[in-house]
C-alpha positions as MATLAB code, in Angstrom:
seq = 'XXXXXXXXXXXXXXXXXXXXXXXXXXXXXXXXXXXXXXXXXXXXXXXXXXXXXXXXXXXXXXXXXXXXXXXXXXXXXXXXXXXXXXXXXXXXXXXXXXXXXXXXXXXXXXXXXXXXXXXXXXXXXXXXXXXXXXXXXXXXXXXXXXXXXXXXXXXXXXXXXXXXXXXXXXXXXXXXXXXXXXXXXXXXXXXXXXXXXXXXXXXXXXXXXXXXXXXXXXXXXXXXXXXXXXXXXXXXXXXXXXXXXXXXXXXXXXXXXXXXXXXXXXXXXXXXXXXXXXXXXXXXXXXXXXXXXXXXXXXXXXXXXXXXXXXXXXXXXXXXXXXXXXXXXXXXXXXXXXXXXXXXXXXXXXXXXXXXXXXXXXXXXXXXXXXXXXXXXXXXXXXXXXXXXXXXXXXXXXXXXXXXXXXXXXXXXXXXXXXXXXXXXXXXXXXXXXXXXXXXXXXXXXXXXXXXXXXXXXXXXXXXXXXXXXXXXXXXXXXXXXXXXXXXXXXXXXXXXXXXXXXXXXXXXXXXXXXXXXXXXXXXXXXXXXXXXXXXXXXXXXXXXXXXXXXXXXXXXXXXXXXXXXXXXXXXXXXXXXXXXXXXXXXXXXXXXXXXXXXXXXXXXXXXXXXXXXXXXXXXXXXXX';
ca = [
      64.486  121.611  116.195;
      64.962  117.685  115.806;
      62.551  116.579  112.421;
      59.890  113.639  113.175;
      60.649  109.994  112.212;
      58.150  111.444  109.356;
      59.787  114.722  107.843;
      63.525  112.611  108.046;
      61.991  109.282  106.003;
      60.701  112.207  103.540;
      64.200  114.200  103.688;
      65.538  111.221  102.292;
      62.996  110.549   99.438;
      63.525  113.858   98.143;
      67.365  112.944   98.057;
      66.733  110.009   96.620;
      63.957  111.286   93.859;
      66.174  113.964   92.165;
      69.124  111.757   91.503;
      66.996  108.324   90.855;
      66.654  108.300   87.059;
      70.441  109.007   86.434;
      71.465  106.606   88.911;
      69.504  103.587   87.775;
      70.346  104.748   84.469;
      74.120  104.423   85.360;
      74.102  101.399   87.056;
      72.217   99.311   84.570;
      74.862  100.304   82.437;
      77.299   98.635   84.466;
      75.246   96.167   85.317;
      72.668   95.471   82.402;
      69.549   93.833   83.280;
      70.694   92.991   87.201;
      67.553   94.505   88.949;
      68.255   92.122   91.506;
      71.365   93.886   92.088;
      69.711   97.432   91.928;
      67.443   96.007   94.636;
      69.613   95.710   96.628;
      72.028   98.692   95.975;
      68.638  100.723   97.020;
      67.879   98.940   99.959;
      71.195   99.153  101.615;
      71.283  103.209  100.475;
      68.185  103.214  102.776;
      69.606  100.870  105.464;
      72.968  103.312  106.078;
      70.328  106.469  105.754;
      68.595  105.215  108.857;
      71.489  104.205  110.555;
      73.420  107.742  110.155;
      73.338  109.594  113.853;
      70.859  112.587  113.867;
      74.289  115.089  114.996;
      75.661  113.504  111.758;
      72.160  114.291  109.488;
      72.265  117.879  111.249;
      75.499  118.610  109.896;
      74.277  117.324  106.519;
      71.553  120.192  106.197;
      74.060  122.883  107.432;
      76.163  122.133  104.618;
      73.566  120.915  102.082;
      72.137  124.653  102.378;
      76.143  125.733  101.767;
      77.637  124.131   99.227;
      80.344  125.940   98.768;
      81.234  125.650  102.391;
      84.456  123.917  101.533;
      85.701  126.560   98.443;
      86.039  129.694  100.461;
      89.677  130.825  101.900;
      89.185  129.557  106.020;
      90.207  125.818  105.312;
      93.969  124.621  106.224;
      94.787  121.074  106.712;
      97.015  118.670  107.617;
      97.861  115.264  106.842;
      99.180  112.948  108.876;
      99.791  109.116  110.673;
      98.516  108.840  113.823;
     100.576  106.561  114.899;
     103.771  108.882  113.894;
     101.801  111.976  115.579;
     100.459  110.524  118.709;
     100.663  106.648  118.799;
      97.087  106.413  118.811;
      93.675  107.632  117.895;
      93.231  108.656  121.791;
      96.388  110.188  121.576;
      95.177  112.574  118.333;
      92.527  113.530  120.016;
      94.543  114.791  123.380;
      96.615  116.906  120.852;
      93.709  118.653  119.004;
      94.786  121.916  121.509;
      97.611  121.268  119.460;
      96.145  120.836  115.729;
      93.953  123.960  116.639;
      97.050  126.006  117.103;
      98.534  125.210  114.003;
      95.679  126.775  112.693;
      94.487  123.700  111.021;
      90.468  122.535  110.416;
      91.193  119.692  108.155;
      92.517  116.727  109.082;
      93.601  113.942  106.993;
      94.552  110.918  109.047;
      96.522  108.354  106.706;
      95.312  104.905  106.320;
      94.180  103.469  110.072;
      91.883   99.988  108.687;
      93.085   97.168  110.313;
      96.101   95.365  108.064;
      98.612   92.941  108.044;
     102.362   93.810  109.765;
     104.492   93.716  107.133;
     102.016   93.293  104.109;
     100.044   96.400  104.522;
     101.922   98.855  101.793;
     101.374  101.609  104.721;
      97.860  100.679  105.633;
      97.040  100.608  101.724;
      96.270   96.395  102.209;
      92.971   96.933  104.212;
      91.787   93.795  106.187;
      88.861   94.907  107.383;
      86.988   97.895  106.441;
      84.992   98.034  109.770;
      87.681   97.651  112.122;
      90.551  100.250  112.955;
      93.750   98.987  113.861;
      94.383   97.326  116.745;
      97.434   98.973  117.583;
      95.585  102.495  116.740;
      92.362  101.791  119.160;
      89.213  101.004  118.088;
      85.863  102.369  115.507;
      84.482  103.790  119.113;
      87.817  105.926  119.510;
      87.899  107.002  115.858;
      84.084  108.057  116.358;
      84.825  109.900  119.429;
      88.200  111.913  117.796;
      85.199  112.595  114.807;
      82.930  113.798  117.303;
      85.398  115.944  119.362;
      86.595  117.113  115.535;
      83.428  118.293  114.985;
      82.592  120.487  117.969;
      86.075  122.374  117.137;
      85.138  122.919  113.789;
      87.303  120.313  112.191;
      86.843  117.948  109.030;
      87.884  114.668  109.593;
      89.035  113.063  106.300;
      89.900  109.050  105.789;
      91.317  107.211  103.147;
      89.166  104.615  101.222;
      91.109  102.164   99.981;
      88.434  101.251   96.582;
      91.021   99.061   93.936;
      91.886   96.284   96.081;
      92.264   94.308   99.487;
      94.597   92.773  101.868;
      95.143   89.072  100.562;
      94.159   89.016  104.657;
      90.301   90.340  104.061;
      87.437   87.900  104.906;
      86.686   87.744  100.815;
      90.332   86.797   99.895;
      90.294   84.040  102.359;
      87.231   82.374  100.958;
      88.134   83.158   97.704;
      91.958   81.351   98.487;
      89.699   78.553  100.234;
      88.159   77.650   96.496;
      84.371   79.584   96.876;
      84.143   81.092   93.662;
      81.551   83.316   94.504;
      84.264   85.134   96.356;
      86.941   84.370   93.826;
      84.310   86.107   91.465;
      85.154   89.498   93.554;
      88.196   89.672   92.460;
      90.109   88.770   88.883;
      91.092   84.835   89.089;
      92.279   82.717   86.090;
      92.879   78.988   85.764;
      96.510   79.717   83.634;
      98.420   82.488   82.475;
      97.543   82.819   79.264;
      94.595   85.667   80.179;
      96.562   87.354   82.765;
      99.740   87.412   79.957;
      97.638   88.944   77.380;
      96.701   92.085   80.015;
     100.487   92.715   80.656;
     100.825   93.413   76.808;
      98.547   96.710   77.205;
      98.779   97.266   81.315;
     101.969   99.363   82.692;
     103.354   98.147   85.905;
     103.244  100.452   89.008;
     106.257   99.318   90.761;
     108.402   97.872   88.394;
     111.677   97.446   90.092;
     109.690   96.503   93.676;
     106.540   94.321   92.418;
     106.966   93.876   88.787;
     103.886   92.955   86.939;
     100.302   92.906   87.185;
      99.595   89.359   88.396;
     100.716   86.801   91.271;
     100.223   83.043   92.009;
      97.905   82.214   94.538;
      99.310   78.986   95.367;
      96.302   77.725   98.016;
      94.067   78.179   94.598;
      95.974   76.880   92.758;
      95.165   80.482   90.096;
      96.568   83.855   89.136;
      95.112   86.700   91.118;
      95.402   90.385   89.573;
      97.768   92.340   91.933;
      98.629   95.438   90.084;
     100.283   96.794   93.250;
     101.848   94.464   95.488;
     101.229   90.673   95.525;
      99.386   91.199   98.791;
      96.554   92.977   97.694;
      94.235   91.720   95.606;
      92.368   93.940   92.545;
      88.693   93.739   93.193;
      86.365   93.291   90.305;
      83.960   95.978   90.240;
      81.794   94.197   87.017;
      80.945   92.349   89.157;
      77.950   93.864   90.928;
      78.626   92.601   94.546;
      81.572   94.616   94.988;
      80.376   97.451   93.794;
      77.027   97.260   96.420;
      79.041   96.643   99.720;
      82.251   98.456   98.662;
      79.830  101.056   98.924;
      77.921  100.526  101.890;
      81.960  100.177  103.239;
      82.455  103.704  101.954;
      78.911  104.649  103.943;
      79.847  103.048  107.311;
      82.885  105.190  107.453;
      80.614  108.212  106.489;
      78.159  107.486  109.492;
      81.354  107.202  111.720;
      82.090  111.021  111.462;
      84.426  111.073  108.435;
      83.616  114.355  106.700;
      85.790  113.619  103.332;
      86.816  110.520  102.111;
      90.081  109.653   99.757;
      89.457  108.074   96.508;
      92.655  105.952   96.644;
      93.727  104.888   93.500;
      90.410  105.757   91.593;
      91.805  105.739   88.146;
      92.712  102.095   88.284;
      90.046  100.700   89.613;
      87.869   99.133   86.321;
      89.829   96.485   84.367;
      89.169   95.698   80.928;
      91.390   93.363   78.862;
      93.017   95.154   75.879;
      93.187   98.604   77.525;
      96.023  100.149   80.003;
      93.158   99.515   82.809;
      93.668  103.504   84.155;
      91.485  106.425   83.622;
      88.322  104.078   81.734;
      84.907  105.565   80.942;
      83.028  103.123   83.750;
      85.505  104.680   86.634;
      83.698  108.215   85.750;
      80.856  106.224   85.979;
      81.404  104.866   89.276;
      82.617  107.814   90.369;
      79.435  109.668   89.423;
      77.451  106.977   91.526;
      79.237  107.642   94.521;
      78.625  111.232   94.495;
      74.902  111.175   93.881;
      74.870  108.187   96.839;
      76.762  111.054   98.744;
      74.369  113.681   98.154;
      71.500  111.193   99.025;
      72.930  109.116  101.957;
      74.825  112.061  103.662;
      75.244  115.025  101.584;
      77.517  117.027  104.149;
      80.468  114.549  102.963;
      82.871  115.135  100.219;
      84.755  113.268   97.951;
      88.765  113.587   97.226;
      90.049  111.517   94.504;
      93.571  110.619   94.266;
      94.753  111.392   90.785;
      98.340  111.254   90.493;
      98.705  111.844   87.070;
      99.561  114.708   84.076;
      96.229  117.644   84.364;
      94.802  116.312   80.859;
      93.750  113.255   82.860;
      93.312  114.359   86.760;
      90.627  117.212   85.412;
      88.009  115.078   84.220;
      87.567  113.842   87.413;
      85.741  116.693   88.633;
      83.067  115.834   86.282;
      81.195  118.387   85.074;
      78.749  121.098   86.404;
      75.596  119.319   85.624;
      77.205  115.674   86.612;
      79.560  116.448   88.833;
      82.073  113.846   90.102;
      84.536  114.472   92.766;
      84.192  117.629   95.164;
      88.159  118.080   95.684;
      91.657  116.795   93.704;
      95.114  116.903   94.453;
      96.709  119.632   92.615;
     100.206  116.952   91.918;
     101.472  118.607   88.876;
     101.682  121.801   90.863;
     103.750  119.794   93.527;
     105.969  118.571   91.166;
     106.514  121.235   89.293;
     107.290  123.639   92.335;
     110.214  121.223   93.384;
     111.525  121.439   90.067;
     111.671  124.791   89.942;
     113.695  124.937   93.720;
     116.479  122.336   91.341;
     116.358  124.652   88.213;
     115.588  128.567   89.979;
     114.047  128.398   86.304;
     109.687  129.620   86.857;
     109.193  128.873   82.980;
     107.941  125.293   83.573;
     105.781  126.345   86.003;
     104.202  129.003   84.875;
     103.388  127.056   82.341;
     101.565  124.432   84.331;
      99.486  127.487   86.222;
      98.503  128.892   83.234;
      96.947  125.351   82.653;
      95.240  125.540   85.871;
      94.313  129.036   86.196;
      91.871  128.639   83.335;
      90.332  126.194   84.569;
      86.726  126.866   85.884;
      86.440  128.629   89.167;
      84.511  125.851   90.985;
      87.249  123.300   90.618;
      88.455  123.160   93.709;
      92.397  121.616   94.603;
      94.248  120.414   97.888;
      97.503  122.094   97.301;
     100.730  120.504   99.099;
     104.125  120.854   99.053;
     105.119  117.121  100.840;
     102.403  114.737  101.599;
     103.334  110.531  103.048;
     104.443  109.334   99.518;
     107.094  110.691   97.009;
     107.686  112.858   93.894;
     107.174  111.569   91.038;
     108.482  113.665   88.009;
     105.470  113.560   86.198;
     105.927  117.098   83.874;
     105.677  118.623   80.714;
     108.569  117.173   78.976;
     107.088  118.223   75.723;
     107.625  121.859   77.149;
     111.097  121.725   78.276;
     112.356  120.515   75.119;
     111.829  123.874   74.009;
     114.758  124.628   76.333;
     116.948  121.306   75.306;
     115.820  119.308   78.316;
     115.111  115.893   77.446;
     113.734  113.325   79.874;
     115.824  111.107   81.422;
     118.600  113.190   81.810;
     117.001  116.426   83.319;
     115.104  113.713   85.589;
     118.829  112.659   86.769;
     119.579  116.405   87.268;
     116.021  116.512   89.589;
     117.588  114.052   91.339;
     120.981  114.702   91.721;
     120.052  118.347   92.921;
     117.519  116.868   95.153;
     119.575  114.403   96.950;
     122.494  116.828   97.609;
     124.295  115.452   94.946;
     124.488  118.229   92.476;
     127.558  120.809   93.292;
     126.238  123.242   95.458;
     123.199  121.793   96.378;
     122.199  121.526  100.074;
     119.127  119.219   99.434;
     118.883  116.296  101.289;
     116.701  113.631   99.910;
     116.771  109.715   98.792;
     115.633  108.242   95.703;
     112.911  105.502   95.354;
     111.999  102.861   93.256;
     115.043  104.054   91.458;
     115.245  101.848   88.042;
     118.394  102.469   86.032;
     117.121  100.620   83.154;
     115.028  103.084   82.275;
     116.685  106.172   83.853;
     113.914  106.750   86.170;
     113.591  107.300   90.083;
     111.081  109.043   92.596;
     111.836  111.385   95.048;
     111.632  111.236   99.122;
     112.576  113.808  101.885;
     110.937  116.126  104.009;
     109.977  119.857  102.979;
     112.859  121.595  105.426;
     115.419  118.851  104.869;
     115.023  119.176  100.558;
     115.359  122.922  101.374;
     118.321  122.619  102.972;
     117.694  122.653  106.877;
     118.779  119.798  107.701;
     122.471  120.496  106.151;
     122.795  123.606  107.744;
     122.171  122.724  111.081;
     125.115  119.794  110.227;
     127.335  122.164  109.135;
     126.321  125.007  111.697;
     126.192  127.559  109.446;
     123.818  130.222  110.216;
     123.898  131.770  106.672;
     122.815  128.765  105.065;
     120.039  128.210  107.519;
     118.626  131.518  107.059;
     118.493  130.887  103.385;
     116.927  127.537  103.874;
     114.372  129.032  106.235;
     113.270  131.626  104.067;
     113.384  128.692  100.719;
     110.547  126.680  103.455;
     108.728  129.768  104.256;
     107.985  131.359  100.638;
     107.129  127.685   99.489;
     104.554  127.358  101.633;
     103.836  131.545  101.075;
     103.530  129.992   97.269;
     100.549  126.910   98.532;
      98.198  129.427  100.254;
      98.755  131.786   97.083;
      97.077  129.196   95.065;
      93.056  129.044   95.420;
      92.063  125.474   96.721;
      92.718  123.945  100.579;
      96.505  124.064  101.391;
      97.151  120.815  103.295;
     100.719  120.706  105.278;
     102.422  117.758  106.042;
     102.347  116.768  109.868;
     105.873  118.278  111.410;
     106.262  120.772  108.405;
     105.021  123.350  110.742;
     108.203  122.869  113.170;
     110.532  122.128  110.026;
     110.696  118.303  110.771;
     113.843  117.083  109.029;
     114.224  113.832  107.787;
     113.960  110.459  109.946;
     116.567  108.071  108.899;
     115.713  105.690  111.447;
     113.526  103.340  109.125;
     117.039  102.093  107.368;
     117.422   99.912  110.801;
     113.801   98.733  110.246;
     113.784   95.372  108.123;
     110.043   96.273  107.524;
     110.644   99.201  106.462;
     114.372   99.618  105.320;
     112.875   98.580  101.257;
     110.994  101.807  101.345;
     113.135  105.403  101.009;
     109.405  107.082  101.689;
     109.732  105.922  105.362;
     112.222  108.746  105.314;
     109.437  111.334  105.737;
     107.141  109.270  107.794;
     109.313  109.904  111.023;
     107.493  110.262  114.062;
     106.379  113.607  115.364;
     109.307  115.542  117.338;
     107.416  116.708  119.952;
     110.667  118.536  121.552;
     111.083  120.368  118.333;
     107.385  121.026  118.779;
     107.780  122.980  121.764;
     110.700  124.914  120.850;
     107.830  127.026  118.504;
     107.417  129.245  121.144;
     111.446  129.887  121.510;
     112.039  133.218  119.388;
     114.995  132.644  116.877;
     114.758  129.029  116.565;
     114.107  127.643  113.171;
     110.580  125.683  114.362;
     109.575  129.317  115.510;
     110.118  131.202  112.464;
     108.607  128.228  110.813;
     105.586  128.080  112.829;
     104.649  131.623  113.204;
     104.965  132.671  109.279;
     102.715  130.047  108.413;
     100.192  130.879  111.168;
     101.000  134.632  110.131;
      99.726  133.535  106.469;
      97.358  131.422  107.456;
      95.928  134.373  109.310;
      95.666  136.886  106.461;
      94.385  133.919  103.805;
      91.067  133.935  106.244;
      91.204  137.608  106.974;
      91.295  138.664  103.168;
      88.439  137.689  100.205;
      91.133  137.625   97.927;
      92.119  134.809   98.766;
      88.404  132.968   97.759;
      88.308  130.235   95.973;
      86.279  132.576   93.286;
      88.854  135.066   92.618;
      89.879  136.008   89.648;
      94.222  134.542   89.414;
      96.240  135.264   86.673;
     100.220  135.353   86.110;
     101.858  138.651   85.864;
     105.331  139.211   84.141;
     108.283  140.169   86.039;
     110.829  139.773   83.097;
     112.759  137.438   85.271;
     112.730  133.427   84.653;
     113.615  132.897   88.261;
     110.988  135.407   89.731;
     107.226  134.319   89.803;
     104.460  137.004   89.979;
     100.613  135.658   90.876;
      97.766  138.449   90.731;
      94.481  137.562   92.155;
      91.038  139.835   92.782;
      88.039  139.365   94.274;
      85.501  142.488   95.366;
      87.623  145.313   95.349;
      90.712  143.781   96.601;
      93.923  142.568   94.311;
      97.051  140.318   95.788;
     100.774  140.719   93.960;
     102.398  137.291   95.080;
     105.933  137.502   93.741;
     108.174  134.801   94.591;
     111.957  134.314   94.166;
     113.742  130.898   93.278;
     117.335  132.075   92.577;
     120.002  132.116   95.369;
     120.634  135.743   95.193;
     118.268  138.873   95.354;
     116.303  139.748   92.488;
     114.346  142.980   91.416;
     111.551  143.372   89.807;
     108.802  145.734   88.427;
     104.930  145.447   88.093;
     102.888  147.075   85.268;
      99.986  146.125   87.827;
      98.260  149.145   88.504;
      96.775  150.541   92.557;
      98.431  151.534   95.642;
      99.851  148.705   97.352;
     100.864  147.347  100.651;
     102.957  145.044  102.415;
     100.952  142.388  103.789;
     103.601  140.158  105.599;
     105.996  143.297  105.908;
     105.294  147.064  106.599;
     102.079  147.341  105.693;
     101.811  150.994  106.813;
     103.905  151.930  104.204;
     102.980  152.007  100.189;
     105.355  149.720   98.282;
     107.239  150.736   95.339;
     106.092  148.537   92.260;
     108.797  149.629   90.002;
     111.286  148.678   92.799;
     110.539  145.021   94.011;
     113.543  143.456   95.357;
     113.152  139.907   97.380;
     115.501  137.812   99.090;
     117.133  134.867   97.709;
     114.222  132.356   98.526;
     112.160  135.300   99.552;
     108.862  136.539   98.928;
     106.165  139.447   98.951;
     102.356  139.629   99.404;
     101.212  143.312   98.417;
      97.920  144.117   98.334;
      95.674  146.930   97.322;
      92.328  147.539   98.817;
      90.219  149.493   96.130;
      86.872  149.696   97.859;
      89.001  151.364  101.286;
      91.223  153.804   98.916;
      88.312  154.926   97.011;
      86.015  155.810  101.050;
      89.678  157.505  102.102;
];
C-alpha cells in the first residue's frame, strides 16, 4: 500500500533522528563552527529524499527490513563496459536475456559520466556527474536499464568517481578562468614551493606515466594537485562545498536506480601536507557520513569502496559494527595472491593471506574476482616469502616473466604495465583464459594443452565462489574471452597495456556456449553449474563457518566451510600434474560437481593438474536416513 505524503515526510525523520547526533558531530569536525554549511548539507539530504521515485523508496523498505540481503550465497556479478558489451546503454539493456543466463544479478557497469576523448583515464576524468556519455545514451536510458534491472532482480552498481575531476568539469573551468571560489574546490598554489614540500611525503601513482603529484595550469597561471593524471584535478574536500554537492552528486545517481555505488579511489581522497595523503583519519570520517546519508536518504543502497591496497589497510574500511563504514570491499590481496600461486604451483603464500581473512568477522562482506578492467598489481606479503628466500624485486620479475609467457614452459599470455626498470617494478594485464593459457593453445592447436588450460580457468573460478563474499566475473570470462590486441593500433589507447583486456565483447564466441566441446561451452556451463549449487547449498552463506584444512601438499589447497548441518571440502590443485591427497575431515561425503551418488574416498583424493573437487556432507539428511 503506497504511504501518505504524511507517513513518508515522517519515514524520513526517523532516518534522519537516529543518525543526527553522530553526523553533526562528524561534520563539525571537519568543518568546525560552519553551521552554515551544516544548513545546508541538511537541506539538500531533504531535497534528494523528496525527489527519490516512490518504486525507488519501496525498494528501500524491502531491504531496510533485510539487511543482510546482500551477504547470503544467491548474488553473482559481473563487471563490465558497456560500450565493449553492447555499444550502448540501450544496447545493455536488449542483452539482459543474456546477463540473466549467465546467471548474473549484479551488474557493475564501468565508468559511463560524460568525459573528455582522450583525457578521460577510462571514464575515471568525469565531466559531468549528471550527464552520461554521449556516445553511451543518455540519464533517461541509464534510468530505464535501472528500472528494467530491477524488475529482473538485478543490482545495478556505478562507479563514483569522489578524488577528483576532469580538468573539463564546469568547476575546473571557472576555477582555470581565475574565480577562486572555484579554485578553492580544488588544491591551487601561487608557486611551487607548497606543492614541492607535499612530494617529499606523497608517493606517486604512476610514476613512469604521470610522474608526480602536481601540474601547471598555465590559463591560471598556478599549480593544481593532480595525483593521477594532469587531467584531473584533486578536489579539496576541507573545503565544505565539495563535500555538500559531491554528495548530493553521489545522491542523484542513487535516485537514478543505482543500487551500489564504487568508492573510487577512497583512500586518497583527504590531503594533508606532511602526510603520504592515503588512508587519513578524516577519509573514515567521510566515509562514515556517507553511509549514515545512505541509510537516511535511501537506505536500500550500498556502498563498495575501492581499496587496492595490503589487508592491514583495506579492513578498516568496513568500519566497525556500531559505526559501520562501507557495506562491501574488494577482496585484491586474494586476487593477487591467487595469480601468484598459478606462477609458483606453491599454496603457502596464499594460505597465508586466507588465514588473514578467514578470521576476520563474519559480517565483512568481499567482492571476490579473478580479472576485473585494471591490472595486477603485486601487492603481497613479501615479509612472508622471505621465509622461503624470495625477495622482492626479483620474484616480482619471475611473476612477470611467468605471466607474460616468458618463463620456460609457461603458456601465459599477458603484457606488463607501467613497467619501471628503475625500480624493478611492473603491473600485470591479460585476460583470465589467455593468462591460463587458452589463448596459446588454440595458436598452437594443441588439444592437450587446451584441456589443461580449461580446467586451470574452471577451478579458478571453482576457487572465487569457494570464498564467502559476491563473486564478480569479468564481462567475456564466461565464454573464455582471450586477449584483444587491437588497442596497440589505437594512438589513444596504444600507452595503456590494460586496453588488452578491455576488448569488446565476442558475441560469436558468445554463441558458440551452446556448441558441446567448445572451450566457451565448457566454460560457460561449469560456472553456471557452480553458480547453481552456491545458491542451492547454505554452505555457501556468507555466515559459515571457513577454515583451511591440511593436505600435506604445498601445491594442493583444501577450504572447509559449515553452516547448519552441512560442511564443503574445496580442494584445489595448482601443479601441472595430478596430485593426491587425504582429509582428516571427518562425515560421509559427496561429489558435488562429479558423481554425487557415490561416497568419495577422503583418504584417496586425487585431482587433475589444474583440477578441482567440491565434496560435501549433509549431516542433518545422513542423520533422518
Amino acid at each position: 500500500m503506497r504511504k501518505t505524503t504524511v507517513e513518508v515526510d515522517k519515514e524520513y525523520r526517523s532516518r534522519f533522528s537516529r543518525h543526527e547526533e553522530e553526523l553533526r558531530d562528524l561534520y563539525f569536525k571537519l568543518y568546525p563552527g560552519d553551521v552554515r554549511a551544516w544548513e545546508y548539507f541538511c537541506t539538500m539530504l531533504h531535497r534528494c529524499w523528496e525527489e527519490r521515485p516512490e518504486a525507488l523508496r519501496e525498494l528501500d523498505r524491502l531491504r531496510e527490513a533485510d539487511p543482510q540481503w546482500y551477504k547470503g550465497h544467491n548474488l553473482v556479478g559481473m563487471l563490465m563496459y558497456a560500450d565493449a558489451f553492447a555499444g550502448t546503454l540501450p544496447g545493455v539493456r536488449e542483452k539482459l536475456d543474456y546477463i540473466q543466463d549467465c546467471g548474473v544479478n549484479y551488474l557493475h557497469l564501468m565508468p559511463l559520466l560524460e568525459s573528455p576523448s582522450g583525457r578521460s583515464d577510462g571514464g575515471y576524468a568525469v565531466a559531468d556527474f549528471r550527464r552520461v556519455q554521449p556516445e553511451l545514451g543518455t540519464m533517461e536510458d541509464l534510468e530505464g536499464l535501472a528500472s528494467d534491472c530491477h524488475d529482473r532482480g538485478i543490482s545495478l552498481c556505478l562507479d563514483f568517481v569522489m578524488n577528483h575531476t576532469s580538468e573539463d568539469h564546469i568547476w575546473a573551468r571557472r576555477a582555470r578562468a581565475g574565480e577562486k571560489e572555484y579554485q578553492d574546490r580544488y588544491f591551487f598554489y601561487d608557486d611551487w614551493s607548497v606543492p614541492m614540500e607535499f612530494e617529499k611525503s606523497v608517493p606517486q601513482v604512476f610514476p613512469t606515466t604521470a610522474p608526480g603529484n602536481f601540474s601547471w595550469c598555465e590559463e591560471a597561471g598556478k599549480v593544481v594537485m593532480t595525483t593521477f593524471y594532469p587531467y584531473q584535478w584533486d578536489l579539496n574536500y576541507a573545503n565544505p562545498v565539495v563535500m555538500n554537492d559531491m554528495t548530493d552528486n553521489m545522491l542523484y545517481l542513487c535516485n537514478r536506480g543505482v543500487d551500489v555505488i564504487r568508492l573510487d579511489a577512497v583512500p586518497y581522497i583527504w590531503k594533508e601536507l606532511g602526510t603520504n595523503c592515503r588512508n587519513l583519519p578524516q577519509v573514515h570520517e567521510m566515509v562514515r557520513m556517507l553511509r549514515m546519508v545512505c541509510e537516511i536518504v535511501c537506505p536500500g543502497c550500498l556502498l563498495l569502496g575501492e581499496v587496492v591496497m595490503e589487508p592491514v589497510k583495506v579492513v578498516p574500511y568496513f568500519g566497525s559494527v556500531e559505526k559501520p563504514e562501507c557495506h562491501l570491499l574488494y577482496n585484491v590481496t586474494t586476487m593477487a595472491s591467487t595469480w601468484h600461486t598459478v606462477a609458483t604451483r606453491d599454496v603457502r603464500l596464499l594460505k597465508h593471506q586466507l588465514g588473514q581473512v578467514f578470521a576476520l568477522p563474519k559480517d565483512y562482506t568481499f567482492l571476490n574476482y579473478l580479472r576485473c578492467h585494471d591490472d595486477i598489481g603485486w601487492g603481497l606479503d613479501y615479509a612472508f616469502l622471505s621465509r622461503f628466500g624470495q625477495n622482492e624485486v626479483p620474484h616480482k620479475k619471475y611473476l612477470n616473466d611467468y605471466l607474460t609467457g616468458k618463463w620456460p614452459g609457461s603458456n601465459a599470455r599477458g603484457e606488463l604495465y607501467n613497467d619501471d626498470p628503475r625500480l624493478g617494478d611492473a603491473r600485470l594485464c591479460g585476460t583470465t583464459a589467455s593468462l591460463c593459457g587458452v589463448e596459446t593453445a588454440r595458436l598452437e592447436q594443441n588439444a592437450a594443452k587446451q584441456d589443461w588450460a580449461l580446467r586451470l580457468d574452471i577451478m579458478l573460478h571453482a576457487f572465487m565462489f569457494t570464498l564467502s563474499g559476491v563473486p564478480v566475473l569479468y564481462s567475456g570470462d564466461e565464454v573464455a574471452r582471450e586477449n584483444d590486441y587491437s588497442y596497440h593500433d589505437d594512438p589513444l589507447k596504444a600507452d595503456d597495456s590494460r586496453y588488452l583486456h578491455r576488448g569488446k565483447m565476442d558475441w560469436e564466441a558468445a554463441e558458440k556456449r551452446s556448441l558441446p566441446g567448445t572451450p566457451e561451452s565448457r566454460i560457460f556451463y561449469a560456472i553456471r553449474r557452480m553458480e547453481q549449487l552456491r545458491e542451492k547449498h547454505r554452505v555457501f552463506d556468507g555466515q559459515a563457518d571457513v577454515w583451511l584444512t591440511e593436505t600435506g601438499d604445498d601445491s594442493v589447497l583444501g577450504i572447509g566451510r559449515y553452516r547448519d548441518g552441512e560442511k564443503l571440502l574445496a580442494f584445489f590443485n595448482f601443479a601441472d600434474d595430478p596430485r593426491t591427497v587425504q582429509s582428516r575431515e571427518y562425515g560421509t561425503f559427496t561429489d558435488l560437481m562429479g558423481k554425487a551418488s557415490e561416497p568419495a574416498d577422503l583418504n584417496n583424493i586425487t585431482l587433475e593438474p589444474g583440477g578441482f573437487c567440491w565434496l560435501i556432507c549433509d549431516f542433518d539428511r545422513q542423520e533422518q536416513e
